[in-house]
Backbone bond lengths (Angstrom), bond angles and torsions (degrees), N, CA, C in turn:
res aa  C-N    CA-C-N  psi(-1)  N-CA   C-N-CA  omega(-1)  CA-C   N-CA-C  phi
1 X - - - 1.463 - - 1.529 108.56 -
2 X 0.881 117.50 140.21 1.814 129.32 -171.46 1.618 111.82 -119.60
3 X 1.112 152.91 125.80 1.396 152.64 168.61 2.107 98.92 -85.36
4 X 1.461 115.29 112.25 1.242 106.65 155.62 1.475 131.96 -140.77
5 X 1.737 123.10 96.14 1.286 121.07 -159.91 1.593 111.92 101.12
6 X 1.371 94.32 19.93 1.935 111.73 -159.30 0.956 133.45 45.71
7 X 1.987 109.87 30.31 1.208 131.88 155.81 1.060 104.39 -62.72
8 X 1.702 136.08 159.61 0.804 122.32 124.30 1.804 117.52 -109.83
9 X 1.651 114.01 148.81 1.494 112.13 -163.13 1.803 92.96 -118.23
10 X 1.496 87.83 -179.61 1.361 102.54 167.23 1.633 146.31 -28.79
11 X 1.204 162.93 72.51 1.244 166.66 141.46 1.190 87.75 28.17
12 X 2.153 111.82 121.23 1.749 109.69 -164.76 1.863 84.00 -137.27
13 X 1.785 102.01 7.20 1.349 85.62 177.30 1.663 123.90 -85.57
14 X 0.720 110.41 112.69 1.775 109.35 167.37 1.311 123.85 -2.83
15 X 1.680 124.42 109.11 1.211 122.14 170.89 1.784 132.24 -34.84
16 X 0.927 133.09 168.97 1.244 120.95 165.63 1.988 113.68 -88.75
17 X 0.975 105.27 128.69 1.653 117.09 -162.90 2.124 82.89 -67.97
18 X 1.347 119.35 163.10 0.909 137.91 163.33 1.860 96.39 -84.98
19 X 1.991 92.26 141.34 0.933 99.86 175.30 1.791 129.79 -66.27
20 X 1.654 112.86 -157.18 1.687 92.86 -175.99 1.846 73.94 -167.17
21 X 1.397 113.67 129.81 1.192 114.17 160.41 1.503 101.66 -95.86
22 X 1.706 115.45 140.09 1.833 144.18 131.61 1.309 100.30 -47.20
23 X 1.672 119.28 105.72 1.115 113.55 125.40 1.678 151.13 -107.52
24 X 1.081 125.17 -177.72 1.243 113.47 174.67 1.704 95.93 -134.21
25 X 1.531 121.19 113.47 1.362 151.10 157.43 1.687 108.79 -59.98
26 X 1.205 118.79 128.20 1.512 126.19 156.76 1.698 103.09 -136.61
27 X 1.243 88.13 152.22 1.734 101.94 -153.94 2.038 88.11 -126.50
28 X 1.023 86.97 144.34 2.075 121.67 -167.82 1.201 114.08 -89.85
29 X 1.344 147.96 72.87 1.646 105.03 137.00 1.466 123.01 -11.17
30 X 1.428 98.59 151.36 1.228 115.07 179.73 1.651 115.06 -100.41
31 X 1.050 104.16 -13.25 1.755 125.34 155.60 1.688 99.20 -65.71
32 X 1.240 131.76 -34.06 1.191 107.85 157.47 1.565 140.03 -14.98
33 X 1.463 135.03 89.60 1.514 115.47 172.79 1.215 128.54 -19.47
34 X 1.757 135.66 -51.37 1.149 162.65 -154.17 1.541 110.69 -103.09
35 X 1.227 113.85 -19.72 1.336 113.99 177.05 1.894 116.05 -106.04
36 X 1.497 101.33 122.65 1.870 81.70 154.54 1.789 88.50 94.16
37 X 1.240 147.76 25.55 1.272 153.87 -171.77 1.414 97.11 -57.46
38 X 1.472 80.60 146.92 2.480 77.71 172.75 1.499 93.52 -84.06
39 X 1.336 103.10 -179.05 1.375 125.90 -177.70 1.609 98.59 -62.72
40 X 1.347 99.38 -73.02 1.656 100.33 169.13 1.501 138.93 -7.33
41 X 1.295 98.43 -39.14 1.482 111.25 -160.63 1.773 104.68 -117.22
42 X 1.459 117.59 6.42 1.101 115.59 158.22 1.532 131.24 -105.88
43 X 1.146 111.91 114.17 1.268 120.84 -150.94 1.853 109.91 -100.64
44 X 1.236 123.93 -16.39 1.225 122.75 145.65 1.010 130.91 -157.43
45 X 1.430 126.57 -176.20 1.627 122.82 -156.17 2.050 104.02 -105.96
46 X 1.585 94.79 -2.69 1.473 103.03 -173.86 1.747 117.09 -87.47
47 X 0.873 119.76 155.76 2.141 136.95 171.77 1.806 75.00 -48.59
48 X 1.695 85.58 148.53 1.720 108.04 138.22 0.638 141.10 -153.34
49 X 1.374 119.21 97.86 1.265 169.64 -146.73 1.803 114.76 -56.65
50 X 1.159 122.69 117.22 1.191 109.77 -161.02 1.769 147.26 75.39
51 X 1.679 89.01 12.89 1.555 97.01 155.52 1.624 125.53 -81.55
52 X 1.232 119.61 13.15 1.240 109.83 175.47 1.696 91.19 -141.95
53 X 2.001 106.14 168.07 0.972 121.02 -133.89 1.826 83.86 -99.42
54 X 1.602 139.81 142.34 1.084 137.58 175.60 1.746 109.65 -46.70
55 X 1.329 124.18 -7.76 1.203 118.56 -177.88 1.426 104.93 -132.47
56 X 1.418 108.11 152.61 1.438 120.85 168.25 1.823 102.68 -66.29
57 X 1.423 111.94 146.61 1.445 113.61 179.26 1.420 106.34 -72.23
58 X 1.369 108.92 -173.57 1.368 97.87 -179.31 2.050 114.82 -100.21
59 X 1.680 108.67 41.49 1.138 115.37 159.68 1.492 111.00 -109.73
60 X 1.297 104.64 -10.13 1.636 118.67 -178.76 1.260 105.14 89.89
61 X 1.172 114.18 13.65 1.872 108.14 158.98 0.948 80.55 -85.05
62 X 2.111 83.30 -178.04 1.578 122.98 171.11 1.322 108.30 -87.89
63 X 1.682 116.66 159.75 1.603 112.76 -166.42 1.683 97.79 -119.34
64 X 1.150 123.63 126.47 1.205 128.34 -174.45 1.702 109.09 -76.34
65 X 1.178 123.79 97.69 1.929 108.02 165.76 1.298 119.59 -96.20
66 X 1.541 113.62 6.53 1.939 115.67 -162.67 2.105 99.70 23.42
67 X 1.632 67.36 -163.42 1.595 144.92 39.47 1.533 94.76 -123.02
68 X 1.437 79.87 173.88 1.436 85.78 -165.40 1.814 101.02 -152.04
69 X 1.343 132.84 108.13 1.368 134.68 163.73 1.564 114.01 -16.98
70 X 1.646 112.75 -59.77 1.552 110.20 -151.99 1.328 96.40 -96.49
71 X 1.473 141.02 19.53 1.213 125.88 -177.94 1.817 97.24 -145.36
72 X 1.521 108.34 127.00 1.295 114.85 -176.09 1.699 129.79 -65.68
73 X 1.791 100.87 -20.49 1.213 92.94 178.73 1.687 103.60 -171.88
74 X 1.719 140.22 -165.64 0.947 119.76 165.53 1.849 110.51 -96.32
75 X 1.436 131.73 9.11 0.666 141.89 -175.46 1.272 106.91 -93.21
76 X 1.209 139.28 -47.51 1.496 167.20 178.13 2.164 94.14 -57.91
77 X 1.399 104.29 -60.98 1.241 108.99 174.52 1.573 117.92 -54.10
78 X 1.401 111.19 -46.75 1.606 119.85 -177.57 1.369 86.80 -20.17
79 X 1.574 104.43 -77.16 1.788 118.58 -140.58 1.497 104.29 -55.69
80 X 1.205 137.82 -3.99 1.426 139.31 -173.07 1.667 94.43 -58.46
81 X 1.120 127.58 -65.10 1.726 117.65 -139.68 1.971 86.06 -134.42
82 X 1.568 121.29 20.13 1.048 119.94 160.52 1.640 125.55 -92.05
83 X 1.336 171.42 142.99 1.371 160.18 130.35 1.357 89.51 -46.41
84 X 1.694 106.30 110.49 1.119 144.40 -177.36 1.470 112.22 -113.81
85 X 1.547 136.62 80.06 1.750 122.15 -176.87 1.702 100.67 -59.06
86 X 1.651 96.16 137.07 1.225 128.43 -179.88 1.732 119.70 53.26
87 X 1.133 92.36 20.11 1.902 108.01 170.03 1.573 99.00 -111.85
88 X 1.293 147.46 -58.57 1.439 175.78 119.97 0.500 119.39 -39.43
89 X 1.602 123.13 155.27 1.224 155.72 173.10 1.803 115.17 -141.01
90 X 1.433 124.20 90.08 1.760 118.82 -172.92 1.661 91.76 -72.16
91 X 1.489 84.65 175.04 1.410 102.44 167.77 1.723 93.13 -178.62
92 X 1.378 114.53 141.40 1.461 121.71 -175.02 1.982 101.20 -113.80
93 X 1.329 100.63 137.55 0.904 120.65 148.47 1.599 131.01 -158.27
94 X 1.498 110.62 -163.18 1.205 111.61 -176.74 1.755 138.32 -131.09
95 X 1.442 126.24 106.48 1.007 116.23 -177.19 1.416 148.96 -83.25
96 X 1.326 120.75 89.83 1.678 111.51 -157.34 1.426 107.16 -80.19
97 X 1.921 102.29 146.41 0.824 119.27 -159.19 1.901 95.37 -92.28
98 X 1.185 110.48 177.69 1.995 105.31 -166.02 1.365 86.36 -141.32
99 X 1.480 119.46 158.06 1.906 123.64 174.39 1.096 92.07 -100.90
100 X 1.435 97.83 136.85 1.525 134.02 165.97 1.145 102.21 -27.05
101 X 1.704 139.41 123.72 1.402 128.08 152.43 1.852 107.13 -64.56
102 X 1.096 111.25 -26.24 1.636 70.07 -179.19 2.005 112.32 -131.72
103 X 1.643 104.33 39.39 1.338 114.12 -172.15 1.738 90.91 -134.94
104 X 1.379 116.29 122.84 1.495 95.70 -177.44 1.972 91.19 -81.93
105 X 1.288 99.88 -174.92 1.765 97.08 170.06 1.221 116.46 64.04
106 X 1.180 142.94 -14.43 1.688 160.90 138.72 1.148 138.00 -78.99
107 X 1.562 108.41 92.52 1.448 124.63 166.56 1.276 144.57 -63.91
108 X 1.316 134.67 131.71 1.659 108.54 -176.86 0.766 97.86 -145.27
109 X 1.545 133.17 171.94 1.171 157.86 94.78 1.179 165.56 -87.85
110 X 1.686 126.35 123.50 1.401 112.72 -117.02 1.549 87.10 -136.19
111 X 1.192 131.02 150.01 1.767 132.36 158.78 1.534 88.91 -170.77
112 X 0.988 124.53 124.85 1.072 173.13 -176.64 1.717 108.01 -87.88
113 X 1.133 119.89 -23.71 1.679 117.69 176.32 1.668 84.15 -157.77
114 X 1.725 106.86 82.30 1.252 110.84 158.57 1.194 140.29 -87.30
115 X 1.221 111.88 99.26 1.719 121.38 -139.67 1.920 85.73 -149.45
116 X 1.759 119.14 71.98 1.051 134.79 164.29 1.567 121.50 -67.05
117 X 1.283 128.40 -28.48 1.331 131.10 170.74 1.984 120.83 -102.44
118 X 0.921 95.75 24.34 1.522 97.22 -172.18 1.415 106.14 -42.04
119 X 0.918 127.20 120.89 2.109 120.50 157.81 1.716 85.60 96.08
120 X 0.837 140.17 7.45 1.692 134.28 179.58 1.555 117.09 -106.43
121 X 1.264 82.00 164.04 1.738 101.69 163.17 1.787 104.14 29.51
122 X 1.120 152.47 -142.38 1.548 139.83 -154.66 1.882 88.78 -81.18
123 X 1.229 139.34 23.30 1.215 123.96 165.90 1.298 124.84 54.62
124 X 1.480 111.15 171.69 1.644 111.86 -171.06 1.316 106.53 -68.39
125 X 0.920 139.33 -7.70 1.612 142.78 176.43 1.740 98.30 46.17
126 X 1.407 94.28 67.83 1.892 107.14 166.50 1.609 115.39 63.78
127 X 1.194 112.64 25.93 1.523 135.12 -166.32 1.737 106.90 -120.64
128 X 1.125 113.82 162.22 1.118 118.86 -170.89 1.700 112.96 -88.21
129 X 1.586 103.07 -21.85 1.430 125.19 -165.27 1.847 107.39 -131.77
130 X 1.233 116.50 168.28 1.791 104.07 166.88 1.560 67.58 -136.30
131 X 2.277 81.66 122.79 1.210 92.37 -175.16 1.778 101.73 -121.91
132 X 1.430 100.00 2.62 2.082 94.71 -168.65 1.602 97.28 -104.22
133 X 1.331 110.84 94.90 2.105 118.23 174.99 1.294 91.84 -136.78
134 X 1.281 106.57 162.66 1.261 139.05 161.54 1.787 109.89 -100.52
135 X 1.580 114.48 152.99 1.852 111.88 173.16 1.654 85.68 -138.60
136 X 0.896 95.27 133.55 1.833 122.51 168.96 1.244 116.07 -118.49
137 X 1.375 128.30 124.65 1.889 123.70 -161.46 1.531 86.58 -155.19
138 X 1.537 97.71 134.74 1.502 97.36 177.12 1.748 97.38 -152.54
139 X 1.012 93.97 130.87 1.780 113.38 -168.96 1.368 112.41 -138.28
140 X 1.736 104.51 153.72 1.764 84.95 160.30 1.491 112.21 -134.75
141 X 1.398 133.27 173.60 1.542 126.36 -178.64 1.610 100.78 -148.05
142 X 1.542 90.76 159.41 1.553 90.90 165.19 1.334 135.04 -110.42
143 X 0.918 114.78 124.85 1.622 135.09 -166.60 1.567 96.05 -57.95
144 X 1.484 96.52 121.88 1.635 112.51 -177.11 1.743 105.44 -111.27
145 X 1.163 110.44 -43.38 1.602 129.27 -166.82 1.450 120.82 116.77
146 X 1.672 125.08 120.21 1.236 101.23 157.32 1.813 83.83 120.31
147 X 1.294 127.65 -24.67 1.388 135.42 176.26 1.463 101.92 -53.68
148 X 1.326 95.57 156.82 1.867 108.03 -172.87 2.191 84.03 -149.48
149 X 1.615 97.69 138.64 1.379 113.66 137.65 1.310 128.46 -135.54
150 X 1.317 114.32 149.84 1.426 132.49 -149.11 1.930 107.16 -119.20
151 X 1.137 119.49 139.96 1.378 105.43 160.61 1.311 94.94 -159.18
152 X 2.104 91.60 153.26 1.381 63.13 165.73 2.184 81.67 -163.38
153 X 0.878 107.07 166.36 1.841 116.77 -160.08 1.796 117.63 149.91
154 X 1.538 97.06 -164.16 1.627 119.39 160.23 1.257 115.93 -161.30
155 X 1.305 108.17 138.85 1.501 99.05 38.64 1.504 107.14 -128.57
156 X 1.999 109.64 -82.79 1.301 104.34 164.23 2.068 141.22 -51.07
157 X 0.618 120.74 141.20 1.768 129.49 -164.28 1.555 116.31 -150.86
158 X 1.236 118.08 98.25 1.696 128.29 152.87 1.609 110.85 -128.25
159 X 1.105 74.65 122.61 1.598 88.00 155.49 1.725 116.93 -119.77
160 X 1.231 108.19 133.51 1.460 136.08 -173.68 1.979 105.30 -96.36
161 X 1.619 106.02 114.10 1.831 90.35 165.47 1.619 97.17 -138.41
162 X 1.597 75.70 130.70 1.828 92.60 168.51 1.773 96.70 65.95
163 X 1.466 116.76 35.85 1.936 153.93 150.72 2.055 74.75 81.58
164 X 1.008 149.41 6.66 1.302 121.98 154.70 1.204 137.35 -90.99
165 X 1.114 124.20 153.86 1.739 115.80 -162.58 1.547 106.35 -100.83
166 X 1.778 91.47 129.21 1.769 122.81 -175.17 1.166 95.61 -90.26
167 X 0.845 140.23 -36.18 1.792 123.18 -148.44 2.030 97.56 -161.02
168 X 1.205 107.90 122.88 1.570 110.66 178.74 1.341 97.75 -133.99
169 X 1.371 105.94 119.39 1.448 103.69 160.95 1.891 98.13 -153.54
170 X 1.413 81.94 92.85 1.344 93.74 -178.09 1.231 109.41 -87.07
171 X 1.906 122.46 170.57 1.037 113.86 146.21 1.866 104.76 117.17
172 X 1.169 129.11 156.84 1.721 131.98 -173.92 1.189 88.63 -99.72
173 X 1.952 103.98 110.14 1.364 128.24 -171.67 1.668 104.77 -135.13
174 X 1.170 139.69 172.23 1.454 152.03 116.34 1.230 110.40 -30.38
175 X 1.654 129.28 146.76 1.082 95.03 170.21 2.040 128.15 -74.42
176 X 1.099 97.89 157.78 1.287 122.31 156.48 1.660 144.90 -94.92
177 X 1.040 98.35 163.73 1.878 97.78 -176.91 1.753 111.16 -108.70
178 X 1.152 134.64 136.99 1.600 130.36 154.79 1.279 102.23 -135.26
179 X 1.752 105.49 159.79 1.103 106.29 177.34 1.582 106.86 -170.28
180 X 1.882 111.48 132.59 1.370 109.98 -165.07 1.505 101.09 -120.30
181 X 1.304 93.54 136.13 2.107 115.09 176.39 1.508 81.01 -74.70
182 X 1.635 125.44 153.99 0.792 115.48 169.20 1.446 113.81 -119.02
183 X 1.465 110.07 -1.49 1.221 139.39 -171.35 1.855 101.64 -92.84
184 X 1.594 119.83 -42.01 1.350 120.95 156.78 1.390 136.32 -56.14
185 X 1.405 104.35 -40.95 1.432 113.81 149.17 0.940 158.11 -96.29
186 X 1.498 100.42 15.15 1.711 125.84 162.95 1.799 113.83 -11.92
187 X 1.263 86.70 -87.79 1.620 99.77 -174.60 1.485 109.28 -46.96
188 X 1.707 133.45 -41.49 1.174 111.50 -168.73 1.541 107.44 -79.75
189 X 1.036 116.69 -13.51 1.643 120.76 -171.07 0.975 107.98 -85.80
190 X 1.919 125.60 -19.54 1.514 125.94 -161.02 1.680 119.82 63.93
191 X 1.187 117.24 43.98 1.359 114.64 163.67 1.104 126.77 -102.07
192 X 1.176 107.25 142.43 1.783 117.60 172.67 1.235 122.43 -113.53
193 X 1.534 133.36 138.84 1.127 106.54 168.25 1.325 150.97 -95.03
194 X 1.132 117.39 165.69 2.095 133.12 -158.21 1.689 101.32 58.44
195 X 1.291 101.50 42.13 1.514 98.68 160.09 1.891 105.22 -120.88
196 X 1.288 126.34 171.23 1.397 128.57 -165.26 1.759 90.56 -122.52
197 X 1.763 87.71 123.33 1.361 105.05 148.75 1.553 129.87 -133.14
198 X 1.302 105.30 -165.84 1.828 101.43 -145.53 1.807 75.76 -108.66
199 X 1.291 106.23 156.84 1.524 134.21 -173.81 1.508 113.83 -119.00
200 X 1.008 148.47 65.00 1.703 135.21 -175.25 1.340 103.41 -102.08
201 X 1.660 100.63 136.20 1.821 125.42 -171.21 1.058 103.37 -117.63
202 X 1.392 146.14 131.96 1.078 148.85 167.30 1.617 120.85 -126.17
203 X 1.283 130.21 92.37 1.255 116.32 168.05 1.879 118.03 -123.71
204 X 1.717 113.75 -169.57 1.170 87.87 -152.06 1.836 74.93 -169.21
205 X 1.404 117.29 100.96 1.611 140.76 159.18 1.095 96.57 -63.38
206 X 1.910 129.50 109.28 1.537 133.75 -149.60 2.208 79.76 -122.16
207 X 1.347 114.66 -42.26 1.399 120.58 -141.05 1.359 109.97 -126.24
208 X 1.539 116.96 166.92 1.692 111.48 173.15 1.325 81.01 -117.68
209 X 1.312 96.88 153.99 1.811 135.38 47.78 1.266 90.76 -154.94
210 X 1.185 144.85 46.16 1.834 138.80 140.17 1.606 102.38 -162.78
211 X 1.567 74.45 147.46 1.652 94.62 170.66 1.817 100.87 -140.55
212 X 1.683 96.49 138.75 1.644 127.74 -179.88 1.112 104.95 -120.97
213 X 1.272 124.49 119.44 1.364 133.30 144.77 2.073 108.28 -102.33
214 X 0.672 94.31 133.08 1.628 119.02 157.22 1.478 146.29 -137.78
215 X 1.340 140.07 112.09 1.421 124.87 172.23 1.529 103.03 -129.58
216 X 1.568 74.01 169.65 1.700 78.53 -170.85 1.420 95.14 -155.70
217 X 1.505 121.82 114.56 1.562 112.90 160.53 1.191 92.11 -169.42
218 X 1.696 101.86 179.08 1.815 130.93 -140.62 1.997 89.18 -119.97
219 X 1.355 123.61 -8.03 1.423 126.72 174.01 1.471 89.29 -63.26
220 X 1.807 128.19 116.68 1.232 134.60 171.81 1.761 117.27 -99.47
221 X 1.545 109.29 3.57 1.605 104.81 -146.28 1.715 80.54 -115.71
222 X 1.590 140.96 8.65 1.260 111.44 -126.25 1.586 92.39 -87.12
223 X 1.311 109.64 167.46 1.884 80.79 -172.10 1.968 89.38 -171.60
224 X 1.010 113.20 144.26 1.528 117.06 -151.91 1.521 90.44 -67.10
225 X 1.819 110.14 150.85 1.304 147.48 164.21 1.873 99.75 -31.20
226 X 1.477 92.73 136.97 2.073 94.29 173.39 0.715 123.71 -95.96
C-alpha cells in the first residue's frame, strides 16, 4: 500500500513467489535388499511406524532402530539418503511448488505417477518406469503460527522440523496421508515464533507399479538450507 497526495493507492509490492523444494534423487538397483521385495515377503499394506529414531543423528540423517519387515538391516538403510559408489546414483533437482487453485495461502505439489528419473542414471531396468530412488530435501522456514504440512503418497515419508520428526509414515505402503499442525506441536518440536528452522524430507519409491508424491502446506518462505 503506498500513501500519494493522501491517497492511498494500490499494493505495488510484489506477491510472494510460491515456494520450490532442492532435491537430491538417488536411484536403486534392484539387487538392492530394500528395493523391489517379492510378493512373498510383503507382509502388509500398512506404514511402520517407528523405525527411525525421534531425532535426526548427529550427521543430520535419519537413524534407523526398526525393526522393520521391508528393510534388511541398519546398514542396508545407511545407503538410502547417502552417495554410496556402486550402490547409487544422485542426481539433484528441483520441485516447484504451484498455489492452490481453490485455497489462497496453500501450496502443493502433486504428480500422481512420480516417476522423476525415468530413462536415467541405472534406468528402468526393463520396466516401464524407474521406480527404486530415494528424494532427500532439506530447507528451512520461519515459523509464523498457524502453518500446516500435508503429505500424502508411497511409499516411505518423514519429515524432520527443527531435526525432530513431524510426520512418520514409514515403510512399503499404498499411498498414504500425514499431516502436521504446526501450531499443535509447537512445544514438542521447540518452536518459536519469527525465528528460522531447518525442514528435512526424506522419502524413498522402494516398489512397482505406482508412485505418489503429494504436499500440501501454507509454509510460504521455505527456501533451501545456508
Amino acid at each position: 500500500m503506498r500513501c500519494e497526495d493522501g491517497v492511498r493507492t494500490a499494493c505495488d509490492a510484489p506477491l510472494p513467489l510460491p515456494p520450490a523444494l532442492r532435491v537430491r534423487i538417488r536411484d536403486f538397483n534392484d539387487t538392492h535388499p530394500d528395493f523391489e521385495l517379492p510378493p512373498s515377503e510383503i507382509h502388509t499394506e500398512e506404514p511402520e511406524f517407528g523405525i527411525l529414531a525421534p531425532e535426526l543423528g548427529s550427521d543430520d540423517l535419519p537413524v534407523f532402530v526398526g525393526p522393520a519387515w521391508s528393510i534388511e538391516s541398519a546398514a542396508t538403510f545407511g545407503q538410502w539418503y547417502r552417495d554410496t559408489q556402486g550402490v547409487n546414483l544422485p542426481q539433484d533437482m528441483e520441485l516447484p511448488l504451484i498455489v492452490h487453485p481453490l485455497q489462497e495461502g496453500l501450496y502443493i505439489y502433486k504428480d500422481e505417477a512420480f516417476f522423476p528419473i525415468d530413462n536415467q542414471l541405472f534406468g528402468n531396468q526393463g520396466r516401464p518406469h524407474n521406480y527404486h530412488f530415494t528424494l532427500e530435501a532439506r530447507a528451512t522456514f520461519t515459523y509464523v503460527g498457524g502453518e500446516v504440512f500435508r503429505f500424502h503418497g508411497d511409499d516411505d515419508f518423514w519429515i524432520f522440523i527443527n531435526r525432530k520428526l513431524a510426520i512418520d509414515l514409514g515403510g512399503l505402503h499404498p499411498p498414504r496421508a500425514g499431516e502436521i499442525l504446526l501450531d499443535e506441536a509447537a512445544e514438542r518440536l521447540g518452536l518459536e515464533p519469527g525465528r528460522v528452522f531447518a525442514l528435512d524430507l526424506f522419502f524413498a519409491e522402494r516398489h512397482t507399479i505406482s508412485s505418489n508424491f503429494t504436499i500440501e502446506t501454507t509454509l510460504n518462505d521455505i527456501g533451501p538450507c545456508p
